[in-house]
C-alpha positions in Angstrom: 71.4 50.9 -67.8 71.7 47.4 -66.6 73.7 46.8 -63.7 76.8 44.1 -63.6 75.9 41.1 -60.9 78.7 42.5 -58.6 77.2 45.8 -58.0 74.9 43.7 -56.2 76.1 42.2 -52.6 74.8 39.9 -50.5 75.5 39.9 -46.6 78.1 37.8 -47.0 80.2 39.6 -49.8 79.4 42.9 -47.6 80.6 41.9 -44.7 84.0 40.5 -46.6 84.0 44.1 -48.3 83.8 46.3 -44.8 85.7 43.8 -43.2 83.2 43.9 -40.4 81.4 40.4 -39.0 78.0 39.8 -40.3 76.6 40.1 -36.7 77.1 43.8 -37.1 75.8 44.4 -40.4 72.7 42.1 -39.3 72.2 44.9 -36.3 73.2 48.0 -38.7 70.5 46.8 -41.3 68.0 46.2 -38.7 68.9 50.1 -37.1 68.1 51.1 -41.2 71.6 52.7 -40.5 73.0 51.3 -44.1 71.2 51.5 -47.3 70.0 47.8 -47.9 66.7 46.1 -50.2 65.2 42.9 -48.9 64.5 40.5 -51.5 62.1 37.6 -49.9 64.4 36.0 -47.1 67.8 37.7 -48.1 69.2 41.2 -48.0 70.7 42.7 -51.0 73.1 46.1 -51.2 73.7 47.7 -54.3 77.9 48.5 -54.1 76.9 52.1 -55.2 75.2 53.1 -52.8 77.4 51.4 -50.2 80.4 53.2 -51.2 78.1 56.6 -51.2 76.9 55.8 -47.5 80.7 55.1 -46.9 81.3 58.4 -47.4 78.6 60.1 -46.3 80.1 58.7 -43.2 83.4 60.0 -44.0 82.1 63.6 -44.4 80.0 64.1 -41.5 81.6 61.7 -38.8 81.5 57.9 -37.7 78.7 58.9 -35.0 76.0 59.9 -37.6 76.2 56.5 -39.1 74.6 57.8 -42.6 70.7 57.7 -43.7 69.7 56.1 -46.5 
């Protein structure tokens, strides 16, 4: 199954879609804390599991931050 070009994010589009400043996500990727794929230079998140992590989150409390 081939996946549409949205379902792929970069930091900038992620940020914009948690509504969070990049200097956050930056620290939550470099914690591993959200599932993320680094392609040369640039991170890449697949929307998926973005919105699974979200509620992972969700289900078990905003202090567990998720695992990938």
């Amino acid at each position: 199954m081939e996946e549409r070009i949205a379902d792929v994010l970069t930091i900038e589009e992620l940020a914009a879609y948690l509504k969070i400043p990049k200097s956050t996500l930056y620290k939550l990727v470099r914690e591993g804390k959200i599932p993320s794929q680094k392609i040369g230079r640039h991170w890449r998140f697949r929307k998926g599991a973005i919105d699974h992590w979200l509620e992972e989150i969700r289900a078990n409390g905003p202090d567990s931050g998720g695992n990938r």
